[in-house]
LOKOLDREN-467456 format. One record per atom (N, C-alpha, C): x, y, z; residue in one letter. Coordinates in steps of 0.2 Angstrom, whole numbers, plus 5000, padded with zeros to 4 digits. Last residue first. Layout:
<pts>
XYZA
...
</pts>
This chain:
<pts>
430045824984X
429545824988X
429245864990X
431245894976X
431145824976X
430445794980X
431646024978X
431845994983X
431645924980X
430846114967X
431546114970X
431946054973X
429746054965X
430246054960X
430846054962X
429046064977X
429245994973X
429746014968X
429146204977X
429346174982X
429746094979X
428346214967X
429046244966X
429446214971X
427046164974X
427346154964X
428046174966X
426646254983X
426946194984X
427346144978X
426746384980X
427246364984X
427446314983X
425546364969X
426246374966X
426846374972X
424446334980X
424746284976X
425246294973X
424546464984X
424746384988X
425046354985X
423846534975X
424746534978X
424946494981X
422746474974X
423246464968X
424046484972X
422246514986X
422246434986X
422746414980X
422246644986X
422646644992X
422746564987X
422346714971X
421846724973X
422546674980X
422346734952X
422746754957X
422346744965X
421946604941X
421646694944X
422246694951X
422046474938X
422746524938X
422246594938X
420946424936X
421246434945X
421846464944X
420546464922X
419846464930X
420346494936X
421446404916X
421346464916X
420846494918X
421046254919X
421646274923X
421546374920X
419946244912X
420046234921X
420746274924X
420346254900X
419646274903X
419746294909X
421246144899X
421246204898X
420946244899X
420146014901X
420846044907X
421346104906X
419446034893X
419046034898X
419846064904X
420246014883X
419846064882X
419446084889X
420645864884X
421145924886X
420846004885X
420145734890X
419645784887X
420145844888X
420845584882X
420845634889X
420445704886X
420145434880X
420245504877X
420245534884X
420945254886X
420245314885X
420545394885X
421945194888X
421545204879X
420945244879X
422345154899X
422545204895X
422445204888X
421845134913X
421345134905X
421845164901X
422745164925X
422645064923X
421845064915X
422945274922X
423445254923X
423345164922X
421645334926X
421945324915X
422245274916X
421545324940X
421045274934X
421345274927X
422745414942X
422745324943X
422245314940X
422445524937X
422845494933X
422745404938X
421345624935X
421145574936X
422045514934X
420845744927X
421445684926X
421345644927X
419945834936X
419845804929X
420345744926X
420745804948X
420145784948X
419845764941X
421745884945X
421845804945X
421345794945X
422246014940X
421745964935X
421645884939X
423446044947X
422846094947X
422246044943X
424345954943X
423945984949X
423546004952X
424445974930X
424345904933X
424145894941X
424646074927X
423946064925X
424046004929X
426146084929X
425546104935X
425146094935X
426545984920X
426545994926X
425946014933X
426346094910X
426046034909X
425945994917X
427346184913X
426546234913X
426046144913X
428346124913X
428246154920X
427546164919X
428545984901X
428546064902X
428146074909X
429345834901X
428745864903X
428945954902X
430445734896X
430445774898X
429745824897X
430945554891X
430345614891X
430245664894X
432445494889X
431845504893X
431345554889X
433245344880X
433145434881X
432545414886X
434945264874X
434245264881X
434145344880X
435145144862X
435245214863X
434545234868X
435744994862X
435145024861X
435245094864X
437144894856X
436944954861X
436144994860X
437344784844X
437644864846X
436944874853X
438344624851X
437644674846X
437744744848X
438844564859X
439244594851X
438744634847X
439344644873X
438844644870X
439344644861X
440944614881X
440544674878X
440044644875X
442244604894X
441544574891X
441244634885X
444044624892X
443344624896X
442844614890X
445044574883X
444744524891X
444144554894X
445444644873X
445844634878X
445344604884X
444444554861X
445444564862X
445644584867X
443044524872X
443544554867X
444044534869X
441944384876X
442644434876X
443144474870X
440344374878X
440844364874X
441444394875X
439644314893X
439744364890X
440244354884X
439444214903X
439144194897X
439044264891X
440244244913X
439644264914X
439144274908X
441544214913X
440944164915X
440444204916X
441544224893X
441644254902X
441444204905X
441844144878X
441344184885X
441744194890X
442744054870X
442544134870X
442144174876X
442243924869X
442843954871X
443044014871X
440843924866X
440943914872X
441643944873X
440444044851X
440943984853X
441043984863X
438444044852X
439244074852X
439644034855X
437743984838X
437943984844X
438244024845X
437144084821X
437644014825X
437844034833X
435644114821X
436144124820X
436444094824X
434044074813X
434544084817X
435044104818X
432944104800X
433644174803X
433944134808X
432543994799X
431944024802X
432444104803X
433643924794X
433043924788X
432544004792X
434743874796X
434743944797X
434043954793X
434643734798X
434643764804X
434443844803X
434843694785X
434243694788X
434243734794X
436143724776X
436143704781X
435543704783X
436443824764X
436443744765X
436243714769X
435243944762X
435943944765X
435943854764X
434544014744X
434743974751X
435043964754X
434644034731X
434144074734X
434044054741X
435543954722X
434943904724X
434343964730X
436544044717X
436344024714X
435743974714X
436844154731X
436544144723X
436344104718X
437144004739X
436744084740X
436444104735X
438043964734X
437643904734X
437243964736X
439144064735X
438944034728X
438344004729X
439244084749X
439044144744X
438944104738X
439743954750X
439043944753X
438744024750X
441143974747X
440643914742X
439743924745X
441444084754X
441544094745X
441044024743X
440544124767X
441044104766X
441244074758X
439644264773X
439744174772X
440244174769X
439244354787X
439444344782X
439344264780X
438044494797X
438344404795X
438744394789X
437944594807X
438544584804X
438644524801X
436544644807X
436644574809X
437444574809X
436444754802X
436444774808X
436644694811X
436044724789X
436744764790X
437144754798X
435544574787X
435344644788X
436044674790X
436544454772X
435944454780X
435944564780X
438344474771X
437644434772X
436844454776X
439844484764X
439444514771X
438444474767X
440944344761X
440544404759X
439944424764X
442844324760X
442144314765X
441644364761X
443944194754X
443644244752X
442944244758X
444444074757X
444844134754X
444544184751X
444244014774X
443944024768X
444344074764X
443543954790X
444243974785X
443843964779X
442643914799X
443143984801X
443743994795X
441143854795X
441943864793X
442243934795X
439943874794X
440043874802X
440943874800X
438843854785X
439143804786X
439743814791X
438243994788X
437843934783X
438243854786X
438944104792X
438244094795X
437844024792X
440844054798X
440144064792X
439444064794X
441344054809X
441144114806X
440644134804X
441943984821X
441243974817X
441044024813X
443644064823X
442944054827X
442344004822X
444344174820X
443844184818X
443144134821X
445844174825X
445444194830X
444644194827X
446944244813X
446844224818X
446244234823X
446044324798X
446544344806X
446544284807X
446744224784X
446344244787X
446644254794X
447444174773X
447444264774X
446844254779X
447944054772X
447044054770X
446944124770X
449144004776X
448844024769X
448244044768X
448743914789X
449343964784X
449243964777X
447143924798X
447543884793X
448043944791X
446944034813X
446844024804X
447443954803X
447043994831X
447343984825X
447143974817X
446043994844X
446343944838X
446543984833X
445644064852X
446344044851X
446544004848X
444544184844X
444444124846X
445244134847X
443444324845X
444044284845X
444144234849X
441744324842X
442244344846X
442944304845X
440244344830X
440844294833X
441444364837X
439444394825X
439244414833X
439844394836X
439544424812X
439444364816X
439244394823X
441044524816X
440544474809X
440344424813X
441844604822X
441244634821X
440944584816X
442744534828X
442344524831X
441744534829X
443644504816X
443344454817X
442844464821X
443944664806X
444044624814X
443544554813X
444544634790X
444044664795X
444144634800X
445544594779X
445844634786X
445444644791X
445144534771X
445244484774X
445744514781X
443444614766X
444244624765X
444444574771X
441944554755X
442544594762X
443344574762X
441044594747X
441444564746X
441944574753X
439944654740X
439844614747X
440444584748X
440144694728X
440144744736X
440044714742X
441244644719X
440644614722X
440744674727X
442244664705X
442144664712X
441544684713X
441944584690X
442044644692X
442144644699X
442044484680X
442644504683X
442644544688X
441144394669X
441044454673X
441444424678X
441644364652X
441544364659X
441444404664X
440544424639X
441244424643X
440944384650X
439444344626X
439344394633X
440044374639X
438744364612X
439444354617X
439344414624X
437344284605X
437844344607X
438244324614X
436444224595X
437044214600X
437044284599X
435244274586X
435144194588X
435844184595X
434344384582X
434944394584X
434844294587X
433144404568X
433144394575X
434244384575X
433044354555X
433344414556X
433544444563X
432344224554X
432944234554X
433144304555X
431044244564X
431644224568X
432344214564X
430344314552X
430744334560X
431144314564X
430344194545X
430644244542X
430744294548X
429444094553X
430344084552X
430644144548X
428444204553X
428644184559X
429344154559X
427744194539X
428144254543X
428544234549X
427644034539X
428344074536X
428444124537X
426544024549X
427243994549X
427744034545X
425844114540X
425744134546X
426644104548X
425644014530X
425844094527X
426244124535X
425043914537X
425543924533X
425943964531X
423643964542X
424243944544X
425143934542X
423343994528X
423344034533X
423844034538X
422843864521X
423443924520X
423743964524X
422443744534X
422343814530X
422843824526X
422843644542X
423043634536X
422743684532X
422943714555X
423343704554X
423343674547X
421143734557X
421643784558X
422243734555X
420943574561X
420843604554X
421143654555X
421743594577X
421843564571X
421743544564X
420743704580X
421543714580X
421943674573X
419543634580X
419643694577X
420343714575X
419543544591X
419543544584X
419543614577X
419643644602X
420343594601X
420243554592X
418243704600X
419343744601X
419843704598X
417643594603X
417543654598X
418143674597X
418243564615X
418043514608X
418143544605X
417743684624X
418343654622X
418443604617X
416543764617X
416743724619X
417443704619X
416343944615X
416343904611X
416843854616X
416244064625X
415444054621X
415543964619X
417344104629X
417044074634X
416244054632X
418644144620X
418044114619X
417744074623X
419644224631X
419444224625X
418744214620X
419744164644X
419844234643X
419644254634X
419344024642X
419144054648X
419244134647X
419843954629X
419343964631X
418944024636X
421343974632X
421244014628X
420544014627X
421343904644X
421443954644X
421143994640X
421243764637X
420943794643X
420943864645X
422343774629X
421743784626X
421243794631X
423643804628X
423543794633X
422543824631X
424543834615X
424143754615X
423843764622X
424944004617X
425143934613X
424443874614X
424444124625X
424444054628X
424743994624X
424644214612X
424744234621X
424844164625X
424244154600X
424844184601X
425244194609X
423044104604X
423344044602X
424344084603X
422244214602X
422444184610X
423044134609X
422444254589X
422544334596X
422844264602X
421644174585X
422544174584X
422844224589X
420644164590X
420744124592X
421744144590X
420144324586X
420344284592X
420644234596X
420144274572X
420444304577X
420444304580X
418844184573X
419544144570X
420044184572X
418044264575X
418044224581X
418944194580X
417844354564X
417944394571X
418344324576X
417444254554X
417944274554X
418244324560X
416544104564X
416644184560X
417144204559X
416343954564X
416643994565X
416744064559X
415643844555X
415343864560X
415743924565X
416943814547X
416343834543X
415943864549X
417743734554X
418143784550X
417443834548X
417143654559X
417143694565X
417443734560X
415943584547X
416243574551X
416543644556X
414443504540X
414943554540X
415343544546X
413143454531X
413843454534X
414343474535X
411643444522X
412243494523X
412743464528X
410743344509X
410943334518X
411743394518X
409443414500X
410143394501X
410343404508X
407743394510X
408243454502X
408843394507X
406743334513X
406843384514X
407143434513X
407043194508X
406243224505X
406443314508X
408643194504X
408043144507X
407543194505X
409943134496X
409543194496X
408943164499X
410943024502X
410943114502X
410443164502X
410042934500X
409942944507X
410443014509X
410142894487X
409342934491X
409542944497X
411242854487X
411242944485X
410442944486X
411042734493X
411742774497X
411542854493X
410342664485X
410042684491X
410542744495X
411242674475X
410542704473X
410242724481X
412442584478X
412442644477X
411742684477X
412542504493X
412142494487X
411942574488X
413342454505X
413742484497X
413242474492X
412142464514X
412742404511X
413042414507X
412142584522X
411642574516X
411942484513X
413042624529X
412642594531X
412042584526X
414242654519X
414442584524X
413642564525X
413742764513X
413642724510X
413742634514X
413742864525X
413042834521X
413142784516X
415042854527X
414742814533X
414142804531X
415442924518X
415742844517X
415242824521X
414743044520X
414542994511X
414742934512X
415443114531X
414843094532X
414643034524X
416743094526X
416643064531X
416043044530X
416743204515X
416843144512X
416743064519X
416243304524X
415443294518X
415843224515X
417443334533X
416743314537X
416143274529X
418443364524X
418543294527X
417543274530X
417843464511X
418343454515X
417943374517X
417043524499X
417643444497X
418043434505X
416343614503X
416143544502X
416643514500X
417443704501X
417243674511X
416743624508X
417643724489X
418243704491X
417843684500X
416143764483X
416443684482X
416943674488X
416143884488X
415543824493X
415943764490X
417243934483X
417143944492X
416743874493X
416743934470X
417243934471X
417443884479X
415744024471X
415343944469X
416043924471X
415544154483X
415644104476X
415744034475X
415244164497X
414744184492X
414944164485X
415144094511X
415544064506X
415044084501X
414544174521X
415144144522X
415544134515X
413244184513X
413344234518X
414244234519X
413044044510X
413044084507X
413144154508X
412543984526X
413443954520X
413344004513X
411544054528X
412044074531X
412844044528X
410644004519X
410844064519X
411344074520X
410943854508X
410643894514X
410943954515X
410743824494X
410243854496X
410143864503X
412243844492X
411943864489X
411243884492X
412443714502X
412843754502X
412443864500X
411943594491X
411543614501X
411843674503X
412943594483X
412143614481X
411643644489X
413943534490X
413943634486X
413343644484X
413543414493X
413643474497X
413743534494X
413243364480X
412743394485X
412943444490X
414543354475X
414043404471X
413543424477X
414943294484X
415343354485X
414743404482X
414343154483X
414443204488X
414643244488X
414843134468X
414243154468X
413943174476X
416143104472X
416043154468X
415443194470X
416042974479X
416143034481X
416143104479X
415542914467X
415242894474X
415242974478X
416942894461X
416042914458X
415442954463X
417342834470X
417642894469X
417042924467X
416742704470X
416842744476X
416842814475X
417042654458X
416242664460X
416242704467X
418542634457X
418142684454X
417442704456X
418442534467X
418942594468X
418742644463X
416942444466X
417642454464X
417942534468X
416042344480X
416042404476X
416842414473X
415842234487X
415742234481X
416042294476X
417242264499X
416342284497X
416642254491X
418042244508X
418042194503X
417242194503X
418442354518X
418642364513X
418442294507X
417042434526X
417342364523X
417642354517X
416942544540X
417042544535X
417242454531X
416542524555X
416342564549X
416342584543X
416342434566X
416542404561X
416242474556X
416842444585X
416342444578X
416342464572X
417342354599X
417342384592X
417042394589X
417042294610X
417542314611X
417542354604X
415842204608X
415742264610X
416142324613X
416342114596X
415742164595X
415542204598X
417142004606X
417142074602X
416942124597X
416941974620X
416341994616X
416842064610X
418041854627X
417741934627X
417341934622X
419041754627X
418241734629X
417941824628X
419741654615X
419841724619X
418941744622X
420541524619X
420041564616X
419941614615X
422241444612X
421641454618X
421141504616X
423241394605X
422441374605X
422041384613X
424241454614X
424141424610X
423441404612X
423841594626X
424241524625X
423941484618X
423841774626X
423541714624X
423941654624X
424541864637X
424541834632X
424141754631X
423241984648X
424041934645X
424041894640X
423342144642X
423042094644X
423642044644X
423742304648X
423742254642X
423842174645X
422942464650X
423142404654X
423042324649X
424242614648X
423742544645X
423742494651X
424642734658X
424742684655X
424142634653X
424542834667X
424342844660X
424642784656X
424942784682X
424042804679X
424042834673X
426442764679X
425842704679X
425142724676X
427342894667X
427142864674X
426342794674X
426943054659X
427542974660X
427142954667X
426543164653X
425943104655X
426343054655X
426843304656X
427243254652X
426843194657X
426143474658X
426343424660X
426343344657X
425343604654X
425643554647X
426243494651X
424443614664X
424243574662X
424643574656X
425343634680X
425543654673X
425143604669X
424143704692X
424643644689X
424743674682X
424243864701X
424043824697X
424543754695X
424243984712X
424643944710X
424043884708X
424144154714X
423744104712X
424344064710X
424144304709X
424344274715X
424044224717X
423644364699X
423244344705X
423244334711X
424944434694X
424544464697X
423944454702X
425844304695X
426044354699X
425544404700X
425544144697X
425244214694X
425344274697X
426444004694X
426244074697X
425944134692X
426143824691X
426343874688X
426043934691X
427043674696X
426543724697X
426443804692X
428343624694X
427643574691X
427043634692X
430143624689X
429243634692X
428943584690X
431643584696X
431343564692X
430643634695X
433643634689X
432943664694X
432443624690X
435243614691X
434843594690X
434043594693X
436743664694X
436143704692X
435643674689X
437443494694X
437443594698X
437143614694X
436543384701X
436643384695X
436843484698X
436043304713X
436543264713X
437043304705X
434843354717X
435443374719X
436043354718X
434143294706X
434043374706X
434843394710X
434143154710X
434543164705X
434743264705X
433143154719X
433643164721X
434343184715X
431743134714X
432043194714X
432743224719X
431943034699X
432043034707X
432143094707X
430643024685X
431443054687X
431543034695X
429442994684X
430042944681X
430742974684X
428643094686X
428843044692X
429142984690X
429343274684X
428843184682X
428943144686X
429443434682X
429443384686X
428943334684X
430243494667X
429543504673X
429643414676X
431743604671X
431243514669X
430543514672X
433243694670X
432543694671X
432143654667X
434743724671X
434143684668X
433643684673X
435943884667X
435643814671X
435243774668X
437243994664X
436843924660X
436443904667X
437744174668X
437844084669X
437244044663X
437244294669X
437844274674X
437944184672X
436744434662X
436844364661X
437444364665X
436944564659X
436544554666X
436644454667X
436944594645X
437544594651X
437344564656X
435644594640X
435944534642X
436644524647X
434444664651X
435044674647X
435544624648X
432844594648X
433344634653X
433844634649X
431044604647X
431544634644X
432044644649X
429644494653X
430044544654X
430644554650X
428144394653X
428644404649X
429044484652X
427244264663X
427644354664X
428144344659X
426644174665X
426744164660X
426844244659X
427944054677X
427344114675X
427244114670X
428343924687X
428343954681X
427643994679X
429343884702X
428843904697X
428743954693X
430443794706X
430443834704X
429643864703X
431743694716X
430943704717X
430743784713X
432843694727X
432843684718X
432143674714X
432743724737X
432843774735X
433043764726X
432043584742X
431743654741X
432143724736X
433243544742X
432843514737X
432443564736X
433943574756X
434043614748X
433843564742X
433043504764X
433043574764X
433343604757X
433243394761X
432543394761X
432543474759X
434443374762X
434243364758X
433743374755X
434243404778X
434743414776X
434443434766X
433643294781X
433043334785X
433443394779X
433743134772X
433843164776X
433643244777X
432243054762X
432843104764X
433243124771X
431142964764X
431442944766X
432442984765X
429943054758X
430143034766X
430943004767X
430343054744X
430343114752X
430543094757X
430142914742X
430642934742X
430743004747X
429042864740X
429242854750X
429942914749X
427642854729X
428342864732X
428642874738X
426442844725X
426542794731X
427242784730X
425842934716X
426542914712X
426542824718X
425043014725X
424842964718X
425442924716X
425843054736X
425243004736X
425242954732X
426543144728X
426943084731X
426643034733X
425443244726X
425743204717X
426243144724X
425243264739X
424643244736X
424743194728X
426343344743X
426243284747X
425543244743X
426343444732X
426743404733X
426643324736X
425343514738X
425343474731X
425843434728X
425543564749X
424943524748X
425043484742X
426743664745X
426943594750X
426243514748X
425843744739X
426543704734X
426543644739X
425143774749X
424643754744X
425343724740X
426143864757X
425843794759X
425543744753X
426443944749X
427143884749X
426743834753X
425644014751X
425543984741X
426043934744X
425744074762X
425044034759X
425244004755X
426944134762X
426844084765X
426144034765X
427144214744X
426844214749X
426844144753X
428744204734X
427944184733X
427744194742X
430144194733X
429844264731X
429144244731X
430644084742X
430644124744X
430144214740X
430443994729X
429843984736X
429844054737X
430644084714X
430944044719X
430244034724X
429844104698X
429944124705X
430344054709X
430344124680X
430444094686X
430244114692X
429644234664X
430044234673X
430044164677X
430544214650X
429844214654X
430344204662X
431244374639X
431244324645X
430744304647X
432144444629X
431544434633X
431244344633X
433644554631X
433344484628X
432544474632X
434544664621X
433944644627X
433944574625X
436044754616X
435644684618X
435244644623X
436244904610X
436344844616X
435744804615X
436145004600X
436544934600X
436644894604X
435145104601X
435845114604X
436145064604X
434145004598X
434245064593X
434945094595X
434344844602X
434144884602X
434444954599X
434244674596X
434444734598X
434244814597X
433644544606X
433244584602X
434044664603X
433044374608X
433544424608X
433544464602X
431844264616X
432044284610X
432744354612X
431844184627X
431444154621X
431644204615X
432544124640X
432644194635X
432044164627X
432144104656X
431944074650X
432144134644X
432744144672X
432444164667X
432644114661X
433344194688X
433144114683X
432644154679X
434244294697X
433444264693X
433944214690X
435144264711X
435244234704X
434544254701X
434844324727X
434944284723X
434844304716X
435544494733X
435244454733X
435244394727X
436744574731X
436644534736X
436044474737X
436944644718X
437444634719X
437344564726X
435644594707X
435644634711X
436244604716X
435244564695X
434944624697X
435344644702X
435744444683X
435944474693X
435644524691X
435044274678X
435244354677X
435344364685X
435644144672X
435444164678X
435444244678X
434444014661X
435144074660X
434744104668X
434043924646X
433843954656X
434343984658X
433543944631X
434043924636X
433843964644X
433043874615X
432743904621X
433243884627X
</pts>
């Protein structure tokens, strides 16, 4: 079982996936199927509160400080080592494989300092529902720590007493220093099995189940009918006579069965149906499966389930799959140029927002002269390698280890750029009018420019505006502008007052007037 990083995607972070198995395909490439991981970043602001609550809640319990006691720094990329786990299976090509990591469920015996003290190391503890969209605890979580420990006494001192009552710390079921022999027992037991095959035979429903003589002996010889005989003979005093009347008492042979016999063959599918989808998450395999049969019920069932043949057989097909299965495959390095990748000629001013500095790249580094704070993470103007970053329109880049720490943790280093900030701009750069400077000295916006347009009206829309005011009404709209204009009513009207007559030609003198002259 290995954690491995897949790329989907030339800019955004690393998946994290689980390969459980590798599979080749009919044109010869090689799938593997995966369980998925989420980052914070791919879950909703609700669910990362409910993660944050449950955090602050297992730190309660544990009465660890060590949280607190992080810097603000370490606090922030501990988050970005915070995983959860689904139970989403997917197909990817293994090509797509970039690397190894690890992935731990989180205990309270580990520091969760060590996470960043180790490179690709991620723990969980919650487990995601991608389609409920629900965060859960892992209930196959590892019971280390103080509240599942014993609480043991202190040690007794030479000839001291022990004051407790111990008669009602145990109960004594069986004695092995009966009168009875090792043969008188087996006798003993024998003639349980007879009964139980005899009780077998005259109830219906175990003759319904187990219809040859065959069936009813092999479920009378199981553990529940040799349990129920020792505990009739314990409380009888090992007197065998009173011990077989108390098999068969006045209203037929005592029957005793167990959870392998009280289940139907419809049900025991199901149970493998569930057992295959959820494994040992028997909570589960109750709630979507057998919502009729107790979790007791379940959990004992599993484990007679497992001394079948059944089981067995079941096990062998399954190592005979996993030998035919692919178990390695070679997967090359990946060499290929990154599209984010930039060339060490781009102008310094279109990155960042940054504007030319006069300080001087390090020699050797291929970088211009004049970069400034560049990096959007860690703020370094020198690096031998830049990748473009962020929305197109931002020009952000970072710088070769903070594009790694990118990928690989799904985050910048630095805290500061958590909400999108972006870095100051360099004081030694500005105008005095807090403007940036280009190469040649005058000021420019590093952002691009907003493109200005107007609204231009038609003449006929106009005039209705003259001709219509009373229905218009434009100073009342002008302070309600959510109320409907009735344009039915002011079409109406205006092909009333365009009749030719002395008041319309006015009004077209004075309309044309305004148009021309501006008043």
């Amino acid at each position: 079982m290995y954690y491995v990083y897949f790329e989907n995607s030339s800019s955004n972070p690393l998946l994290i996936r689980r390969i459980e198995e590798l599979n080749k395909t009919a044109n010869g490439n090689v799938e593997a199927k995966v369980v998925c991981f989420y980052r914070r970043r791919d879950i909703s602001s609700t669910l990362i509160a409910l993660a944050d609550k449950h955090a602050r809640e297992l730190e309660e319990e544990m009465e660890n400080s060590e949280m607190a006691d992080l810097p603000e720094k370490q606090k922030h990329q501990l988050r970005h080592r915070e995983l959860f786990l689904s139970r989403q299976l997917e197909s990817l090509p293994a090509t797509h494989i970039r690397g190894k990591c690890c992935v731990t469920l989180l205990n309270e015996t580990e520091a969760l300092k060590s996470y960043l003290d180790r490179e690709d190391a991620f723990f969980y503890s919650l487990v995601y529902d991608p389609q409920q969209k629900t965060l859960l605890a892992d209930k196959g979580e590892i019971r280390i720590g103080n509240k599942f420990q014993a609480d043991i006494t202190d040690l007794l001192n030479e000839d001291e007493e022990d004051g407790r009552d111990l008669a009602k710390l145990e109960e004594k079921i069986w004695d092995p220093n009966s009168s009875l022999t090792e043969k008188q027992i087996d006798q003993f037991l024998v003639v349980a099995r007879s009964v139980g095959t005899f009780a077998r035979a005259l109830d219906c429903s175990s003759s319904v189940r187990q219809p040859s003589l065959h069936m009813s002996a092999a479920a009378a010889s199981r553990d529940i009918t040799l349990f129920h005989a020792m505990d009739t003979l314990h409380t009888n005093g090992y007197d065998m006579t009173r011990a077989i009347a108390a098999l068969v008492p006045q209203g037929g042979p005592v029957l005793c069965r167990d959870e392998m016999e009280e289940w139907s063959a419809s049900e025991a599918n199901l149970f493998e149906e569930a057992l295959e989808k959820y494994g040992k998450d028997f909570t589960d395999i109750q709630q979507d499966f057998l919502p009729w049969k107790s979790l007791t019920s379940i959990i004992e069932y599993y484990y007679m389930w497992k001394t079948t043949d059944r089981y067995v057989q079941q096990k062998r097909l399954k190592a005979a799959e996993a030998e035919s299965k692919l178990k390695q495959v070679y997967i090359p390095n990946y060499n290929k140029p990154n599209p984010n990748q930039l060339s060490n000629s781009v102008k310094p001013a279109l990155l960042n927002g940054a504007a030319g500095s006069n300080v001087p790249g390090p020699l050797g580094s291929g970088q211009t002269p004049g970069l400034g704070r560049a990096c959007e993470s860690c703020y370094t103007s020198s690096s031998y390698q830049w990748y473009s970053w962020g929305p197109p329109n931002m020009q952000c880049r970072l710088c070769a280890s903070c594009w790694t720490y990118w990928k690989k943790y799904g985050g910048l280093k630095m805290p500061t750029r958590l909400d999108g900030e972006r870095p100051g701009p360099n004081r030694n750069t500005l105008s005095p009018h807090g403007l940036p400077l280009r190469h040649s000295g005058s000021p420019k916006f590093a952002v691009k420019t907003r493109q200005a347009f107007f609204l231009q009206t038609t003449g006929a829309t106009r005039l209705a505006r003259r001709l219509c005011e009373d229905i218009i009404r434009p100073r009342y709209l002008a302070r309600h502008p959510y109320l409907p204009v009735n344009t039915a009513a002011i079409k109406a009207e205006c092909r009333r007052l365009c009749v030719p007559n002395s008041q319309t030609l006015a009004t077209f003198k004075c309309f044309f007037c305004c148009c021309l002259f501006g008043h």
